[in-house]
VOVOTOR-730721 format. One record per residue (C-alpha): residue number from 0; residue in one letter; x, y, z. Coordinates in steps of 0.02 Angstrom, whole numbers, plus 50000, padded with zeros to 5 digits. Example, Ala and Ser with C-alpha at 12.3 -4.5 7.8 and 13.67 -1.06 7.14 Angstrom:
# residues 2
kolti, lotor, X, Y, Z
0, a, 50615, 49775, 50390
1, s, 50684, 49947, 50357
END
This chain:
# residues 193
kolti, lotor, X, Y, Z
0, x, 53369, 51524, 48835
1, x, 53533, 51631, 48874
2, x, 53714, 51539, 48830
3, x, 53862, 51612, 48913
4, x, 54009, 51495, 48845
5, x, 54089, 51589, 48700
6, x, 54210, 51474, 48695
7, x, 54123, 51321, 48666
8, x, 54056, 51246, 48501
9, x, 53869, 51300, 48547
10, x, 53895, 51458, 48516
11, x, 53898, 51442, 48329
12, x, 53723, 51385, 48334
13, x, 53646, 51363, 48503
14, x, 53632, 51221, 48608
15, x, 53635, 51062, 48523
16, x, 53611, 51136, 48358
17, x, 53754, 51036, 48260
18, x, 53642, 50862, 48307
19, x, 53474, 50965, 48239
20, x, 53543, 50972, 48067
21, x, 53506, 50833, 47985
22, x, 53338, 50820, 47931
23, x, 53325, 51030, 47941
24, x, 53244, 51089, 47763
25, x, 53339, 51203, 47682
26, x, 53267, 51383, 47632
27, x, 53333, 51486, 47480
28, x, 53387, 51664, 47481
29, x, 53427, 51769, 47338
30, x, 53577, 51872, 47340
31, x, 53524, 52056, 47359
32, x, 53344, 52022, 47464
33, x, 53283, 52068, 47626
34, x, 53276, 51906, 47738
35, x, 53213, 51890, 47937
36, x, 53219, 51787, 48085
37, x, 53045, 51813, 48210
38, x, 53062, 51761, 48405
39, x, 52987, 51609, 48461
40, x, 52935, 51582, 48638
41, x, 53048, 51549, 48792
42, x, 52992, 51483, 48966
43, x, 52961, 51644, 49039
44, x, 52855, 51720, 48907
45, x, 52676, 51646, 48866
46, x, 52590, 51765, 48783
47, x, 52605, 51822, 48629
48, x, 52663, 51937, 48530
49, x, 52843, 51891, 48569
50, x, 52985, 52025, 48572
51, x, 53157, 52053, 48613
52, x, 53149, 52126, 48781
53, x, 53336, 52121, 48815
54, x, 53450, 52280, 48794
55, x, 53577, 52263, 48657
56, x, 53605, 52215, 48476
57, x, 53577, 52092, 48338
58, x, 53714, 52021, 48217
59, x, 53703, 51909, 48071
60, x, 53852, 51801, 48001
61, x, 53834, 51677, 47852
62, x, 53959, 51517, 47854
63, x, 53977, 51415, 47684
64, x, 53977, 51227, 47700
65, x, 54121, 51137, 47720
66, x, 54039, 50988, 47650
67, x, 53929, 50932, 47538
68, x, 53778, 50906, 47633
69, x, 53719, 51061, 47728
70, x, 53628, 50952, 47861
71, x, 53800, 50895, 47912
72, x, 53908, 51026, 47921
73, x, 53906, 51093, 48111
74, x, 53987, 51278, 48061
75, x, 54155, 51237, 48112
76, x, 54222, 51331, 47952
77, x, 54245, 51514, 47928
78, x, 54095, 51660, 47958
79, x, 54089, 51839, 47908
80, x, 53965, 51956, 47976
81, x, 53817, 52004, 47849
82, x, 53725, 52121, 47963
83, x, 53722, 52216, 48138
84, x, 53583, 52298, 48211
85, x, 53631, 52423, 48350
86, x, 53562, 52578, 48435
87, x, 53416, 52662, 48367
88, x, 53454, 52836, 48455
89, x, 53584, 52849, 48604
90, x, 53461, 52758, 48731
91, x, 53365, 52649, 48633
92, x, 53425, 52504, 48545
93, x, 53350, 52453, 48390
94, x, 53311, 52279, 48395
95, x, 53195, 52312, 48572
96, x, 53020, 52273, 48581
97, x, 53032, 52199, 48402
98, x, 52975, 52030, 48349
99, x, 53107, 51998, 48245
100, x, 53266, 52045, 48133
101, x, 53263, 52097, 47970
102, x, 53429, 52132, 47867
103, x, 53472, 52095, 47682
104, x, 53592, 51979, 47620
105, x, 53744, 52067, 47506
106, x, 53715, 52067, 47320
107, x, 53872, 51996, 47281
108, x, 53883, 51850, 47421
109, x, 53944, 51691, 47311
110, x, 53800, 51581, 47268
111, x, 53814, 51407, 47372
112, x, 53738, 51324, 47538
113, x, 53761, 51415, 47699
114, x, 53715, 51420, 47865
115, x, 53649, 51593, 47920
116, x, 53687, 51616, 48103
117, x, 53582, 51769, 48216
118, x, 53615, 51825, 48378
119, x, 53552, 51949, 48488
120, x, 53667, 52013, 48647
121, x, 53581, 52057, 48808
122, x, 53765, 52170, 48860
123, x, 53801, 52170, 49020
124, x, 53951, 52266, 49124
125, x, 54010, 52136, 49259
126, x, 54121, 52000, 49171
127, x, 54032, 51836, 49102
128, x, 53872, 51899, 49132
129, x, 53811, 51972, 48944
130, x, 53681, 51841, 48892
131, x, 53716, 51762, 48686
132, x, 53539, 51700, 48614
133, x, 53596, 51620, 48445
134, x, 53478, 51513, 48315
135, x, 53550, 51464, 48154
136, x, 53472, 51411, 47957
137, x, 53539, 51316, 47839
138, x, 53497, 51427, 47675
139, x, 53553, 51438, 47491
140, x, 53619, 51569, 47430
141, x, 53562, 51600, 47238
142, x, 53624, 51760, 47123
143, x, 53762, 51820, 47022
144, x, 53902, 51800, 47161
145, x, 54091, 51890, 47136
146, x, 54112, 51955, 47299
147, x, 54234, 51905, 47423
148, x, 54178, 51879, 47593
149, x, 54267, 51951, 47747
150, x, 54363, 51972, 47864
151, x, 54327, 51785, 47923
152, x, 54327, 51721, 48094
153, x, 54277, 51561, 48190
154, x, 54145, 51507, 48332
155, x, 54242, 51479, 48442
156, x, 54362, 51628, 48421
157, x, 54270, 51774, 48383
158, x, 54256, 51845, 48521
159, x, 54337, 51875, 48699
160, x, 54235, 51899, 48862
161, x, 54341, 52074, 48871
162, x, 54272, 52163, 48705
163, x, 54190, 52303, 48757
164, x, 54049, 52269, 48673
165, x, 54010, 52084, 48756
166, x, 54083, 52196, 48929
167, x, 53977, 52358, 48903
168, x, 54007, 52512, 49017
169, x, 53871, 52544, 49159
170, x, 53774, 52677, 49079
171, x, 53718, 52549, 48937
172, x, 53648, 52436, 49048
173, x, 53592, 52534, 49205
174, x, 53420, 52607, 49164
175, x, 53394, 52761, 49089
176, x, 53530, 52678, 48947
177, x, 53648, 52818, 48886
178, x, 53795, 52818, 48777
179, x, 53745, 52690, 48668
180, x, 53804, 52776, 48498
181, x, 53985, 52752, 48577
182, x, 53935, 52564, 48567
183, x, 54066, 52475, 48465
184, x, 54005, 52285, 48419
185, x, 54119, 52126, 48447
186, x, 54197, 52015, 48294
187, x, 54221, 52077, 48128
188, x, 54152, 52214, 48026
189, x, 54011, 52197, 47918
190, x, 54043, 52127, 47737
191, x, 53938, 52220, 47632
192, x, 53973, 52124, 47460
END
């Protein structure tokens, strides 16, 4: 379901996420490979297959753990954006009608426990009103490392309700969708390692 509080804690990993962690299994990703999140179901959708139906684009961020054990950290540390997914042409964007997102993680990302945060943005242009569907894994990160990940920012923090890309004009929400190359994401750029 939608979350609209960017500036509460949820927003790093959905609703209740940080008391889900425990017990999670952890999944390994090499350094350098193509990895994917699919769409599960939601109230209003009971048949399969499921898509992203909403308007506007995906973005991936990876946080190290701040401790130890992965199950317990609740990604109140620093994130830097692995991955963004925007418009396929100037009135299509490319993460509609798909079943998932794909994106690969950067070859030089240090090795070490992460979680790997997605979100997809249904952009709106009235204030308050863009829709933030966010799912998190806790992953490893194996491979030869050296990079240095950045710019970092927080969840909280990120982002403000008045970046144009959480507030998107009225042509890239209004049906036909227009101008959607002019689209410029919120948070930080993508790390590319």
């Amino acid at each position: 379901m939608p979350y609209y509080d960017i500036y509460d804690a949820n927003i790093r990993c959905g609703r209740g996420a940080a008391t889900s962690g425990p017990g999670t299994k952890t999944a390994t990703a090499v350094a350098g490979s193509e990895v994917g999140f699919v769409i599960g179901r939601s109230a209003d959708e009971p048949l399969e297959p499921y898509v992203i139906y909403h308007n506007g684009p995906g973005m991936v961020y990876l946080s190290l753990s701040t401790t130890p054990d992965l199950s317990l950290y609740e990604g109140d540390g620093d994130w830097f954006k692995i991955a963004y997914l925007g418009p396929k042409n100037d009135t299509y964007w490319s993460t509609r009608d798909q079943t998932g997102m794909n994106f690969t993680v950067p070859f030089n990302t240090p090795p070490g426990r992460y979680l790997l945060r997605i979100e997809h943005l249904y952009v709106r242009p009235a204030y308050n009103t863009t829709q933030f569907y966010v799912a998190c894994a806790q992953v490893e990160v194996v491979g030869q490392g050296g990079g240095s990940p950045g710019p970092l920012v927080r969840f909280p923090g990120a982002y403000e309700l008045e970046d144009e890309g959480i507030m998107v004009k009225e042509e890239m929400y209004d049906w036909p969708l227009s101008g959607l190359l002019g689209y410029k994401p919120p948070g930080p750029e993508v790390w590319k390692g």
